[in-house]
N, CA, C and O atoms as a Maestro MAE file, in Angstrom:
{
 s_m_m2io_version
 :::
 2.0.0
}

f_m_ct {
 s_m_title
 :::
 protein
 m_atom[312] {
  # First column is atom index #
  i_m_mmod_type
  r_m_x_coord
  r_m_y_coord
  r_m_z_coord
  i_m_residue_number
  s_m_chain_name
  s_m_pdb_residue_name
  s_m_pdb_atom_name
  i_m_atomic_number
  :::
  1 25 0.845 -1.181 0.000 1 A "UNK " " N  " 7
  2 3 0.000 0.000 0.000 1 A "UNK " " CA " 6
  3 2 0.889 1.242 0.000 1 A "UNK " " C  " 6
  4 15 1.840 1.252 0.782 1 A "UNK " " O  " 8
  5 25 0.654 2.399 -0.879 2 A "UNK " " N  " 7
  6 3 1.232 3.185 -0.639 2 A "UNK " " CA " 6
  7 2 0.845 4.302 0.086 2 A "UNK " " C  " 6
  8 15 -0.329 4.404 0.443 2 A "UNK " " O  " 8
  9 25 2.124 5.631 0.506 3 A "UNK " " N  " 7
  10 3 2.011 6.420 1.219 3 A "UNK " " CA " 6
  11 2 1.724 7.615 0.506 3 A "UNK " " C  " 6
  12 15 2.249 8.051 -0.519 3 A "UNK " " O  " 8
  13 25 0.756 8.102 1.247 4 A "UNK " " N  " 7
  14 3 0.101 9.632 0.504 4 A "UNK " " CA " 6
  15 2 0.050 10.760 1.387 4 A "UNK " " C  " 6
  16 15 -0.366 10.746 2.545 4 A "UNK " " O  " 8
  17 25 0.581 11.904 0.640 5 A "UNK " " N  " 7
  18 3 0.785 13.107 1.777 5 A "UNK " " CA " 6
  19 2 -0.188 14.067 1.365 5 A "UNK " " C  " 6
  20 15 -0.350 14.485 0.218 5 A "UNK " " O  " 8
  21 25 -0.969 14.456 2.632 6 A "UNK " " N  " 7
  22 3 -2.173 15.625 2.436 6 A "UNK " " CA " 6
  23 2 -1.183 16.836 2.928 6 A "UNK " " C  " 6
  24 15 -0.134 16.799 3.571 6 A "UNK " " O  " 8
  25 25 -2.031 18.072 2.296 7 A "UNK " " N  " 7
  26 3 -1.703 19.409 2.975 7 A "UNK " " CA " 6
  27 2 -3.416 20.113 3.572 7 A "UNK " " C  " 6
  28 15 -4.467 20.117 2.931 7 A "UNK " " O  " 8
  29 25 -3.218 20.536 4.689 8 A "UNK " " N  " 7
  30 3 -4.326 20.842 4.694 8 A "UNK " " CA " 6
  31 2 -4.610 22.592 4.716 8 A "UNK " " C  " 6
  32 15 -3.899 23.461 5.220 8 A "UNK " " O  " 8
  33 25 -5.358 22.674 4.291 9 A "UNK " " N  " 7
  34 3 -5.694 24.534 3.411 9 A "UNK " " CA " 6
  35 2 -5.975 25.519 4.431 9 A "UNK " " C  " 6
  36 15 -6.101 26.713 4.161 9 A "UNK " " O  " 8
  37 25 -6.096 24.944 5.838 10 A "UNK " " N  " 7
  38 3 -6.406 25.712 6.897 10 A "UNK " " CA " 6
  39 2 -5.434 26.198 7.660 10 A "UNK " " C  " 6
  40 15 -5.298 27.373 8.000 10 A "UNK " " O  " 8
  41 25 -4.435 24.859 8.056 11 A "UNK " " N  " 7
  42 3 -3.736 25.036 8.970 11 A "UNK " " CA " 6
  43 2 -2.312 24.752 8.732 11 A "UNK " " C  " 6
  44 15 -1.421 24.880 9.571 11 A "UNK " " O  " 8
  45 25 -2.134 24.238 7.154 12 A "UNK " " N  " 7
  46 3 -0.739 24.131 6.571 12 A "UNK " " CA " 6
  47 2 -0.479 22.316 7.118 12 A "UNK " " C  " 6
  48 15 0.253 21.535 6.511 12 A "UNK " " O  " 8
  49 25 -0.912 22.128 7.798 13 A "UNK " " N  " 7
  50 3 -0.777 20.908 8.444 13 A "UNK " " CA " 6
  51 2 -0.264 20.025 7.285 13 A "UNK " " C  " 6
  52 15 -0.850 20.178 6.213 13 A "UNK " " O  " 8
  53 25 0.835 19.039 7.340 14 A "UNK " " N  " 7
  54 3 0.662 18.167 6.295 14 A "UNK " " CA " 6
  55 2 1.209 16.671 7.050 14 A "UNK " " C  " 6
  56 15 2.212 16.627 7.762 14 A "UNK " " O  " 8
  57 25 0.385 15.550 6.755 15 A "UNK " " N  " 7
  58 3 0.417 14.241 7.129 15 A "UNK " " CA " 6
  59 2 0.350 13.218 6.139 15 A "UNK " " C  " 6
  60 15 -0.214 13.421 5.064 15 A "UNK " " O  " 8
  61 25 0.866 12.175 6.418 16 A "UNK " " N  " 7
  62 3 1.007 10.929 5.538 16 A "UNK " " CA " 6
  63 2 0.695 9.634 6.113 16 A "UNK " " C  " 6
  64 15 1.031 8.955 7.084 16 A "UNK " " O  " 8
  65 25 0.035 9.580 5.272 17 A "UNK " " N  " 7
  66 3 -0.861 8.389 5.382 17 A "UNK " " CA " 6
  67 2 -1.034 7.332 4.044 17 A "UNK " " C  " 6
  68 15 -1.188 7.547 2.842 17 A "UNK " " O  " 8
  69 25 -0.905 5.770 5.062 18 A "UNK " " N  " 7
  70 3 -0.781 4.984 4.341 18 A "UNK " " CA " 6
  71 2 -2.015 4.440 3.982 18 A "UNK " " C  " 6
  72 15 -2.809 3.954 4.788 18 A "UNK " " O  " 8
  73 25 -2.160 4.511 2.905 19 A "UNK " " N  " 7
  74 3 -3.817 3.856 2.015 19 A "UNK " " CA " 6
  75 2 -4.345 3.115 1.249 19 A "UNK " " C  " 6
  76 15 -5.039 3.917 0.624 19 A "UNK " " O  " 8
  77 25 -4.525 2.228 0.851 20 A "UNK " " N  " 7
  78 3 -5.004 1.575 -0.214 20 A "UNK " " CA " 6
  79 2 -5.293 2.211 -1.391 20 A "UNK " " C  " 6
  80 15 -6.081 3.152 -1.295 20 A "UNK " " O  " 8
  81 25 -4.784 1.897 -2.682 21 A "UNK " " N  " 7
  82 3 -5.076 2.873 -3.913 21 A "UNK " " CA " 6
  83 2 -6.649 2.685 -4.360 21 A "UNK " " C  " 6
  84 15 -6.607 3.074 -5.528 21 A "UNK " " O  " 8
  85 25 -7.729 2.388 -4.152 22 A "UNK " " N  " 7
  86 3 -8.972 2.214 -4.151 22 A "UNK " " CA " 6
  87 2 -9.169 3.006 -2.849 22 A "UNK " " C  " 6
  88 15 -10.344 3.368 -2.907 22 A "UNK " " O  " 8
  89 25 -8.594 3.503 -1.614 23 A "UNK " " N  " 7
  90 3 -9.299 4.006 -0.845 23 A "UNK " " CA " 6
  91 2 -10.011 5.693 -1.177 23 A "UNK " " C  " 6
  92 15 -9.309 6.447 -1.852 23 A "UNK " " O  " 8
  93 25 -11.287 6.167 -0.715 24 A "UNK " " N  " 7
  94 3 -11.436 7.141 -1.034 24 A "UNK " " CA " 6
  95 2 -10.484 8.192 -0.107 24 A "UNK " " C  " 6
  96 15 -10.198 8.160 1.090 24 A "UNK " " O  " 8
  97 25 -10.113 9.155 -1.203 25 A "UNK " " N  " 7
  98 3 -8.551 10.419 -0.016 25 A "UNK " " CA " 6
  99 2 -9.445 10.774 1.100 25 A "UNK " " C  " 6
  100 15 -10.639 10.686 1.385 25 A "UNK " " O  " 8
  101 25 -8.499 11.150 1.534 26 A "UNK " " N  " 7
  102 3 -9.239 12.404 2.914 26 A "UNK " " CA " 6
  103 2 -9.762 13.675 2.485 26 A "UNK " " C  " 6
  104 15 -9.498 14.357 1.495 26 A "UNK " " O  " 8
  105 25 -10.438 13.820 3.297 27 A "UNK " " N  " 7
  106 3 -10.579 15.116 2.913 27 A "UNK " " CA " 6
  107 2 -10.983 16.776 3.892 27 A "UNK " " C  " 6
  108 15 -11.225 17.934 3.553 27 A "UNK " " O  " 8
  109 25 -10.840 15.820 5.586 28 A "UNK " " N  " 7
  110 3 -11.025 17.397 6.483 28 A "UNK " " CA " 6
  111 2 -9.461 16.667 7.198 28 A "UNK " " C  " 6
  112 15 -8.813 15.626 7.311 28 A "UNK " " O  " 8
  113 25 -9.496 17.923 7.490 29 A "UNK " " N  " 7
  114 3 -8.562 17.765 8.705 29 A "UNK " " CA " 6
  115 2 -9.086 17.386 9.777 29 A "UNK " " C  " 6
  116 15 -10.304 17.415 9.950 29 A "UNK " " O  " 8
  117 25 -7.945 16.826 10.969 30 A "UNK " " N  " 7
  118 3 -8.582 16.369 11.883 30 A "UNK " " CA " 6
  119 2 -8.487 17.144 13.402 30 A "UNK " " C  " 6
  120 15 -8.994 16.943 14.506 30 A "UNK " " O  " 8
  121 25 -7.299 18.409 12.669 31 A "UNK " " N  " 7
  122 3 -7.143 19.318 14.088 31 A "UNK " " CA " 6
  123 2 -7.881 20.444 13.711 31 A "UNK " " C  " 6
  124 15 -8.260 21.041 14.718 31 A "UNK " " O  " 8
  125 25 -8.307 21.080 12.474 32 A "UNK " " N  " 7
  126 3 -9.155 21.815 12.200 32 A "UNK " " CA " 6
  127 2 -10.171 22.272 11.641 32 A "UNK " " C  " 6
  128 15 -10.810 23.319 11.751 32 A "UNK " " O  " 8
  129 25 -10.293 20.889 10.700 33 A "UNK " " N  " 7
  130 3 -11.629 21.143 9.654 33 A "UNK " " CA " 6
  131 2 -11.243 21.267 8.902 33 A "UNK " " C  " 6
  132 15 -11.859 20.485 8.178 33 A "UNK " " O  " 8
  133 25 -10.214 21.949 8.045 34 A "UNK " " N  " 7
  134 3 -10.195 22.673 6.957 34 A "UNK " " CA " 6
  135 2 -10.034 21.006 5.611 34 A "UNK " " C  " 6
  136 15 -10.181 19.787 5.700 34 A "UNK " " O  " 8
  137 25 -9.755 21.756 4.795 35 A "UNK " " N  " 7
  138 3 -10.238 20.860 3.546 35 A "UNK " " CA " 6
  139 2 -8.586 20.389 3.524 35 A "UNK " " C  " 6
  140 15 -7.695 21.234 3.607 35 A "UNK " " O  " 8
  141 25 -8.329 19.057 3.412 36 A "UNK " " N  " 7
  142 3 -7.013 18.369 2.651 36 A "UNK " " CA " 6
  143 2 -6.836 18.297 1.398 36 A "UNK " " C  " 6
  144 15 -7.826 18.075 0.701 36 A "UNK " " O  " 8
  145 25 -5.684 18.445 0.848 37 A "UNK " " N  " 7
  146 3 -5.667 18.683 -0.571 37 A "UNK " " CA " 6
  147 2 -4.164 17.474 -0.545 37 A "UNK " " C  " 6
  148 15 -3.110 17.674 0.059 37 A "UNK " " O  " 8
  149 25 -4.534 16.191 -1.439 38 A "UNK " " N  " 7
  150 3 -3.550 15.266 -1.617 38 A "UNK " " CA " 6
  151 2 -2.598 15.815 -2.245 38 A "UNK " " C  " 6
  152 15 -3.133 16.312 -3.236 38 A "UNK " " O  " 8
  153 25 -0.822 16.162 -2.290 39 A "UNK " " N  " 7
  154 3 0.116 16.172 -2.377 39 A "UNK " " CA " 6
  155 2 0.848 15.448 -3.243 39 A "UNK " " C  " 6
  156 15 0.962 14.325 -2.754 39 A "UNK " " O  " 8
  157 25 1.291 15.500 -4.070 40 A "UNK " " N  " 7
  158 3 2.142 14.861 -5.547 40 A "UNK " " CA " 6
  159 2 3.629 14.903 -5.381 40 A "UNK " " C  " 6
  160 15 4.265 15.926 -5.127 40 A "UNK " " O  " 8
  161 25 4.293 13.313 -5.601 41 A "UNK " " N  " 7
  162 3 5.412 13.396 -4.986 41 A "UNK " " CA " 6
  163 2 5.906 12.095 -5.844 41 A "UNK " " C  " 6
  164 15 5.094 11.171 -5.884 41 A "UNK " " O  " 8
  165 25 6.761 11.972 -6.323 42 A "UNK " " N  " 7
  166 3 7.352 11.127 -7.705 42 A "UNK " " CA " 6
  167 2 7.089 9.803 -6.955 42 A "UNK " " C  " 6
  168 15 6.623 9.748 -5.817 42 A "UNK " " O  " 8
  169 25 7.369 8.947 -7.569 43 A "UNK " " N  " 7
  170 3 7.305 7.136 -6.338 43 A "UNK " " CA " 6
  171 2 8.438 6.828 -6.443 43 A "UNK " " C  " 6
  172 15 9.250 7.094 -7.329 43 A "UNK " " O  " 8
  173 25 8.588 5.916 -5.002 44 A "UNK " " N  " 7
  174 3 10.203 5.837 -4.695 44 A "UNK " " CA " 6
  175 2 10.361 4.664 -5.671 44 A "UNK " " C  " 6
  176 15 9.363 4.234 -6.248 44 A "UNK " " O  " 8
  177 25 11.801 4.027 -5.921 45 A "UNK " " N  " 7
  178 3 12.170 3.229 -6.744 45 A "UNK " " CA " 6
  179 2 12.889 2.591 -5.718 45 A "UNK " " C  " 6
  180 15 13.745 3.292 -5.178 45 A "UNK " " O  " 8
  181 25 12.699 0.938 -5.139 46 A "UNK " " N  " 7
  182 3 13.732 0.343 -4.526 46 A "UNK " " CA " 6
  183 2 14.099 -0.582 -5.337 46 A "UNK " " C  " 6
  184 15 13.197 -1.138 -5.964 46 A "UNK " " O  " 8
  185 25 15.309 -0.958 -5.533 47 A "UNK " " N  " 7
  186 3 16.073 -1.947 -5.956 47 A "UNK " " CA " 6
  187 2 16.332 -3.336 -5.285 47 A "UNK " " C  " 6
  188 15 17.264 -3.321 -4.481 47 A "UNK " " O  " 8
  189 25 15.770 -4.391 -5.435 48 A "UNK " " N  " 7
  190 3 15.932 -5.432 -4.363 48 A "UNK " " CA " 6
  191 2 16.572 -6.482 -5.146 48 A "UNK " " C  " 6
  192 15 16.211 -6.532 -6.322 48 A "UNK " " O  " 8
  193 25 17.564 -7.454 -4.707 49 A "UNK " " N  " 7
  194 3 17.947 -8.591 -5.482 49 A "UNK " " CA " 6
  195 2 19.281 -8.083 -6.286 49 A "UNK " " C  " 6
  196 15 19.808 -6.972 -6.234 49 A "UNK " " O  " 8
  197 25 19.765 -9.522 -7.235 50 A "UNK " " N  " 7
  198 3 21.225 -9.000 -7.592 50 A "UNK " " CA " 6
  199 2 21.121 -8.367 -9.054 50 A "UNK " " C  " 6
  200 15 20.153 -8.384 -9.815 50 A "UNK " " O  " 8
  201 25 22.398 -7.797 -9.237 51 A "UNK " " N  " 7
  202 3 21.985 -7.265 -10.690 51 A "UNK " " CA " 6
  203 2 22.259 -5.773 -10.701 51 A "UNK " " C  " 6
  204 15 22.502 -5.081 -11.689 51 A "UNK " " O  " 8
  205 25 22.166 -5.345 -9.255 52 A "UNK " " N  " 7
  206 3 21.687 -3.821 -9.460 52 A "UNK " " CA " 6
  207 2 23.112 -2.939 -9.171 52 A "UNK " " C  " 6
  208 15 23.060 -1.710 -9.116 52 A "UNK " " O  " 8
  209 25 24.470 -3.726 -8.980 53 A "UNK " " N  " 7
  210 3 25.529 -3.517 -8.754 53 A "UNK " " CA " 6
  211 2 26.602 -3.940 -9.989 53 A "UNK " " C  " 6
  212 15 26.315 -4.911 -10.688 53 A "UNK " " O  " 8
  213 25 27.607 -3.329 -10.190 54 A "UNK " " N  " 7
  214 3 28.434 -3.521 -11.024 54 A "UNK " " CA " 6
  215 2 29.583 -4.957 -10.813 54 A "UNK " " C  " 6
  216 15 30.238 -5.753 -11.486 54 A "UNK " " O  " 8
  217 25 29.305 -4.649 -9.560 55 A "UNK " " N  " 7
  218 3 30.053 -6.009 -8.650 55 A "UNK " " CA " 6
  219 2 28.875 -7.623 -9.190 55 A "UNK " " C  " 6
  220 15 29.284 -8.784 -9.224 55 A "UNK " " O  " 8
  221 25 27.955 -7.329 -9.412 56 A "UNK " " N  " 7
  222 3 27.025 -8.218 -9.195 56 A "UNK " " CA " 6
  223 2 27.244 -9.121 -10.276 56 A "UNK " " C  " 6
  224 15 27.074 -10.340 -10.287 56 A "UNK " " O  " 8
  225 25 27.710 -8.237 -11.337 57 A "UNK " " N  " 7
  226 3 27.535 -8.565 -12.931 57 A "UNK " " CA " 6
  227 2 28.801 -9.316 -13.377 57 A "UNK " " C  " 6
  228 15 28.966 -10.038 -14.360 57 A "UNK " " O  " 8
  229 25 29.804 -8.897 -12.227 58 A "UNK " " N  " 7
  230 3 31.173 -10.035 -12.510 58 A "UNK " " CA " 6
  231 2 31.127 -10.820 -11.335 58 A "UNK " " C  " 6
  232 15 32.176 -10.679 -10.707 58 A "UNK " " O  " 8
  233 25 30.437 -11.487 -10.859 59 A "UNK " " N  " 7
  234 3 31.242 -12.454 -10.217 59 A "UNK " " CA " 6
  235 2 31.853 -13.414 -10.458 59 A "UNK " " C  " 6
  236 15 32.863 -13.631 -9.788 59 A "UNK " " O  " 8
  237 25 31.432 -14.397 -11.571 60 A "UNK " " N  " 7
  238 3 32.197 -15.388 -12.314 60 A "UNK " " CA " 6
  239 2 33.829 -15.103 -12.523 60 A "UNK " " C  " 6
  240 15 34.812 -15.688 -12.068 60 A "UNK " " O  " 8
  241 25 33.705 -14.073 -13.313 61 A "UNK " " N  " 7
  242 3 35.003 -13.195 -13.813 61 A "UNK " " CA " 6
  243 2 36.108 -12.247 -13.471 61 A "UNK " " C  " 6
  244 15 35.829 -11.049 -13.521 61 A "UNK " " O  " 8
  245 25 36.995 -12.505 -13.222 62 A "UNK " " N  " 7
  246 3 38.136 -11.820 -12.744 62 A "UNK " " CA " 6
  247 2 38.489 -11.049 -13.714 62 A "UNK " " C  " 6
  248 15 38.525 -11.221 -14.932 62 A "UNK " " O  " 8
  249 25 38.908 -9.633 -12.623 63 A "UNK " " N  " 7
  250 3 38.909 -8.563 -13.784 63 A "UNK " " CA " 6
  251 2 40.528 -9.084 -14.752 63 A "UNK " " C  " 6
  252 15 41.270 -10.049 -14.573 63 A "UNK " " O  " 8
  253 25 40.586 -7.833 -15.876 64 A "UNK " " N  " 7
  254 3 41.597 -8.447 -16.826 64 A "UNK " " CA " 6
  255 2 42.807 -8.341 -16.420 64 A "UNK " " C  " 6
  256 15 43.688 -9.135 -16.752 64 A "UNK " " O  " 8
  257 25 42.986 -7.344 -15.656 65 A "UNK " " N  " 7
  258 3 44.376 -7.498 -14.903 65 A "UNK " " CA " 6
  259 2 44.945 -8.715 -14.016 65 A "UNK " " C  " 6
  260 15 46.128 -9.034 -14.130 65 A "UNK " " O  " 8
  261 25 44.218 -9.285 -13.269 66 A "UNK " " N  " 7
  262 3 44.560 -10.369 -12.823 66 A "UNK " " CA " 6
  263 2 44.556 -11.814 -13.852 66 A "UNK " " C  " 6
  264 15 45.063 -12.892 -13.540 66 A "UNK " " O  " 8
  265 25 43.787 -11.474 -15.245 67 A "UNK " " N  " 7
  266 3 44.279 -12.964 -16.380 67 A "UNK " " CA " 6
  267 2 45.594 -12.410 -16.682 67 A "UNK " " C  " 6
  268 15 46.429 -13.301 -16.528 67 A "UNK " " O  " 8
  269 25 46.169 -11.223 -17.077 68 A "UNK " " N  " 7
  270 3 47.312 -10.775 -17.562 68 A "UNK " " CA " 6
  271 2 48.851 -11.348 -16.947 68 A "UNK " " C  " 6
  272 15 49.907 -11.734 -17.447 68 A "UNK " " O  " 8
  273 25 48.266 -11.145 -15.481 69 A "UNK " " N  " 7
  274 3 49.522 -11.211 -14.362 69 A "UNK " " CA " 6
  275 2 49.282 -12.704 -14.308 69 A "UNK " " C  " 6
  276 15 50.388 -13.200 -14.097 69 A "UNK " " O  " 8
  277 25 48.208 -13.836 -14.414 70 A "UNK " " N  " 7
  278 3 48.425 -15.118 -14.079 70 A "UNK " " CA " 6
  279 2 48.909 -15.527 -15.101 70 A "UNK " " C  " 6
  280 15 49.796 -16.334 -14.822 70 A "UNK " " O  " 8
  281 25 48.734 -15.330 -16.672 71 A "UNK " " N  " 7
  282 3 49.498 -15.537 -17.504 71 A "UNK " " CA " 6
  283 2 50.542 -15.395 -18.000 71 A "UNK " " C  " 6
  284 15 50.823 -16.075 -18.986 71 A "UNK " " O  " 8
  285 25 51.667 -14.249 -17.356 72 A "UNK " " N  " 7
  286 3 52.872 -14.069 -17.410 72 A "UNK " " CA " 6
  287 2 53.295 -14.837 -16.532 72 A "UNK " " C  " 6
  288 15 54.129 -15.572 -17.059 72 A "UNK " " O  " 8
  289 25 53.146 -15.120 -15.243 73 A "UNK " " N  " 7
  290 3 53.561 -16.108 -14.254 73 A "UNK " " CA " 6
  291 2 53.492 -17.633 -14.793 73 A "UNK " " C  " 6
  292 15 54.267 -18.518 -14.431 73 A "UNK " " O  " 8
  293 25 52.185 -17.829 -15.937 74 A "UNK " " N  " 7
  294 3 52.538 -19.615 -15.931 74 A "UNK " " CA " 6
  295 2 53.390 -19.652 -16.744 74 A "UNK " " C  " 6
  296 15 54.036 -20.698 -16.684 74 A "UNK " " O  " 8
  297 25 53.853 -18.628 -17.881 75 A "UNK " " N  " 7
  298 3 55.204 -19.138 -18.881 75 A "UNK " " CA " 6
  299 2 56.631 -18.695 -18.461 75 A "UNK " " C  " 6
  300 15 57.701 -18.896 -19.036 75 A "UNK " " O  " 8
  301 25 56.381 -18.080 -17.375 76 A "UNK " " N  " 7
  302 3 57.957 -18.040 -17.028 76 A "UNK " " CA " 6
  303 2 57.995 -19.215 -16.254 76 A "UNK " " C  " 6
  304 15 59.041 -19.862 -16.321 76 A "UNK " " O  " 8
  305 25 57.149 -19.612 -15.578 77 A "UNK " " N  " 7
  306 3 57.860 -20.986 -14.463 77 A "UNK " " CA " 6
  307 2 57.672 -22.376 -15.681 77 A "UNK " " C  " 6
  308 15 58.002 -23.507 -15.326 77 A "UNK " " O  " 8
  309 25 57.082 -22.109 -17.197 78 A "UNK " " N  " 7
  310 3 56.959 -23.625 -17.590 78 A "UNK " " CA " 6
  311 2 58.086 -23.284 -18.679 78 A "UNK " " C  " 6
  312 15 58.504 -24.165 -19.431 78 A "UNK " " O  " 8
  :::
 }
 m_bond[311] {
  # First column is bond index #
  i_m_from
  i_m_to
  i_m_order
  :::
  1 1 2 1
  2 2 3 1
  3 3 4 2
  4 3 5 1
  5 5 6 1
  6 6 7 1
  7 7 8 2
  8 7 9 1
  9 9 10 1
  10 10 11 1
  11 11 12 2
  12 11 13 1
  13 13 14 1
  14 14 15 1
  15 15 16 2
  16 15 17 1
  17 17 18 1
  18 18 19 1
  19 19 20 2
  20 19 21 1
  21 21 22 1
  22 22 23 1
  23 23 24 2
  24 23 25 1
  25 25 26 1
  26 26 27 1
  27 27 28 2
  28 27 29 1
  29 29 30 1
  30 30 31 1
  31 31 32 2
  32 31 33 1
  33 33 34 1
  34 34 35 1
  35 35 36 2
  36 35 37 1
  37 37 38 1
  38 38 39 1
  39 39 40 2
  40 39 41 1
  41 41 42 1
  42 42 43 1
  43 43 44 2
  44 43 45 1
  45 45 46 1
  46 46 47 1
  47 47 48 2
  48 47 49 1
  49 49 50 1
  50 50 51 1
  51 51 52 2
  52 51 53 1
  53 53 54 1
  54 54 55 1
  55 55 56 2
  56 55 57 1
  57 57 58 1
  58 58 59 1
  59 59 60 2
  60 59 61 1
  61 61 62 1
  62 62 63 1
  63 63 64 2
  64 63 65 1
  65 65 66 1
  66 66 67 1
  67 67 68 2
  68 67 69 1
  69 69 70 1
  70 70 71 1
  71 71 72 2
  72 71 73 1
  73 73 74 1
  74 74 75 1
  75 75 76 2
  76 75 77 1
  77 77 78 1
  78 78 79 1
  79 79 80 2
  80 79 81 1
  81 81 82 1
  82 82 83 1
  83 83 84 2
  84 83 85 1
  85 85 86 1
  86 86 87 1
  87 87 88 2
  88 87 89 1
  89 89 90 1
  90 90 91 1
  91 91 92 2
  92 91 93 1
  93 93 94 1
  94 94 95 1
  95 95 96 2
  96 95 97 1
  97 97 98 1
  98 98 99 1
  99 99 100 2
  100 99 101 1
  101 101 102 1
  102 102 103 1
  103 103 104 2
  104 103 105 1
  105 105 106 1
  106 106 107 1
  107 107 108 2
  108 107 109 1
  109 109 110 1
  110 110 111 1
  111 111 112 2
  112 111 113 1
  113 113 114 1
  114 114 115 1
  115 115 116 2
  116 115 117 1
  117 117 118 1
  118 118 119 1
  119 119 120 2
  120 119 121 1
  121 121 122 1
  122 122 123 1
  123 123 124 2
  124 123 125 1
  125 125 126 1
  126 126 127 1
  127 127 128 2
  128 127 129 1
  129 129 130 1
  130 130 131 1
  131 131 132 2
  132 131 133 1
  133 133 134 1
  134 134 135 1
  135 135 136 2
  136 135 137 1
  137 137 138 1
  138 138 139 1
  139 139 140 2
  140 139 141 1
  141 141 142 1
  142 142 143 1
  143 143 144 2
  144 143 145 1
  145 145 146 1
  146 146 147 1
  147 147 148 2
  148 147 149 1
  149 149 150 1
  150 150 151 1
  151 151 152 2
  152 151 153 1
  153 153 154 1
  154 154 155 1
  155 155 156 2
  156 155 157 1
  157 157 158 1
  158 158 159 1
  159 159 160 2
  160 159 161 1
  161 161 162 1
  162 162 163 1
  163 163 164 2
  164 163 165 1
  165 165 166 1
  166 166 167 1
  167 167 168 2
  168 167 169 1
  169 169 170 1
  170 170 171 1
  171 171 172 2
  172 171 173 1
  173 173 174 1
  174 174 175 1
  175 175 176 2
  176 175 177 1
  177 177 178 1
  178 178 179 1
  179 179 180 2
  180 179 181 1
  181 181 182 1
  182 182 183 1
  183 183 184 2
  184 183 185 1
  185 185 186 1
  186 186 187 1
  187 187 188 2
  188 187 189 1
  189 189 190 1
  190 190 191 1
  191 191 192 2
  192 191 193 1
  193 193 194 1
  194 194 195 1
  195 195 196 2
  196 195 197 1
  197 197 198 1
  198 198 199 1
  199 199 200 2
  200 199 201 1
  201 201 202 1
  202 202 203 1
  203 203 204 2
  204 203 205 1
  205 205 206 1
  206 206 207 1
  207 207 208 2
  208 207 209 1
  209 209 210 1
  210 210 211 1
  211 211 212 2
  212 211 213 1
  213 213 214 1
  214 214 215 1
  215 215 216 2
  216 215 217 1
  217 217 218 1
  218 218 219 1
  219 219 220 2
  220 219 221 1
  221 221 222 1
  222 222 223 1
  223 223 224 2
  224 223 225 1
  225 225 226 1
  226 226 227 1
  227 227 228 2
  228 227 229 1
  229 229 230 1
  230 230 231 1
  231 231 232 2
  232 231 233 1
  233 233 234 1
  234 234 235 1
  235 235 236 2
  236 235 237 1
  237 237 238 1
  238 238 239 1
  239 239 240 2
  240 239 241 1
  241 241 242 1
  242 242 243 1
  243 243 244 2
  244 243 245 1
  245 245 246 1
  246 246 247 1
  247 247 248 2
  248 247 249 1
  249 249 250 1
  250 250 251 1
  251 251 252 2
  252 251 253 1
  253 253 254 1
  254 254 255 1
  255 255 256 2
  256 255 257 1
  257 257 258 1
  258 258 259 1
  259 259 260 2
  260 259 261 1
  261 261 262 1
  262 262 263 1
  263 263 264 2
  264 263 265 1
  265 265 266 1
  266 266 267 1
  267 267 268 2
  268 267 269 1
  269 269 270 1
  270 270 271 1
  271 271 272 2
  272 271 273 1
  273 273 274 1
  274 274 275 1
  275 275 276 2
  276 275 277 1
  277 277 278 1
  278 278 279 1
  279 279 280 2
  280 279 281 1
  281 281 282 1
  282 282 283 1
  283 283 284 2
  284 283 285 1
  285 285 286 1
  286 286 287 1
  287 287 288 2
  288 287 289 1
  289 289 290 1
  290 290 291 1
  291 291 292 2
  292 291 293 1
  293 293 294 1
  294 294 295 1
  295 295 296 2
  296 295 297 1
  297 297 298 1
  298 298 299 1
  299 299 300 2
  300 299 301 1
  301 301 302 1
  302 302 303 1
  303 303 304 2
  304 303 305 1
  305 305 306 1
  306 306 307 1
  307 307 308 2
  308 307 309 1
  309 309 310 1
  310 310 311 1
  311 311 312 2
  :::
 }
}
């Protein structure tokens, strides 16, 4: 459910409240009456799970500097 922020026109008051997107908004205040007016505010974006890191995307793979240096090391000792 998401979170929705009123302002209210009386008293500046502003609160957030969590609602069901089918719920009908608010619409008085509750310390003064005055009328709430719902508040517009971008939606957050969370990232959960792997993928979302640069680290995530190599783990198999060692970066190229370390094939470089293991491969100069196996032909000098063979």
């Amino acid at each position: 459910m998401p979170f929705y922020v009123y302002r209210c026109e009386g008293c500046g008051r502003e609160l957030e409240v969590l609602q069901g997107i089918n719920d009908e908004p608010l619409s008085r205040c509750s310390e003064c009456g005055g009328v709430l007016k719902r508040l517009i505010f971008p939606p957050t974006v969370i990232f959960k799970g792997t993928g979302f890191y640069c680290t995530d995307y190599r783990k198999g793979n060692p970066p190229k500097e370390e094939k470089e240096d293991s491969g100069g090391k196996n032909s000098d000792s063979g």
